[in-house]
Steps between C-alpha positions, in 0.01 A plus 500: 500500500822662609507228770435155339445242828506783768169519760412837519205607749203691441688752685772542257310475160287750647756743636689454116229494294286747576742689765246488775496376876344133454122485757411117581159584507517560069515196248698772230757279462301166475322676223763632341668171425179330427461718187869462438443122498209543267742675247833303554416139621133489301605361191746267614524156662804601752446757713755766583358667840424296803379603812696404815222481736532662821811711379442673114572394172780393285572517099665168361442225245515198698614183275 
């Protein structure tokens, strides 16, 4: 959120979320903002967090 519009890898939510070194091999992250989209985007028509495929994810309303 303190990035509106900005990609940010897997890598980097990782490494500033939960302060760890990010392994490919683990889905953490994809599950992570899975349940965050269950909480923030559920109950409304416009999503805020969109996956950028191949690179991460970004957090933006998109008009």
């Amino acid at each position: 959120m303190l990035h509106p519009g900005e990609v940010l890898t897997r890598t980097v939510i990782a490494s500033r979320v939960w302060d760890m070194n990010f392994d490919s091999d683990t889905n953490v992250v994809d599950v992570a903002v899975k349940r965050l989209r269950q909480k923030i985007d559920g109950p409304f028509a416009q999503p805020l967090i969109h996956t950028v495929h191949g690179v991460g994810y970004r957090c933006e309303a998109e008009a």
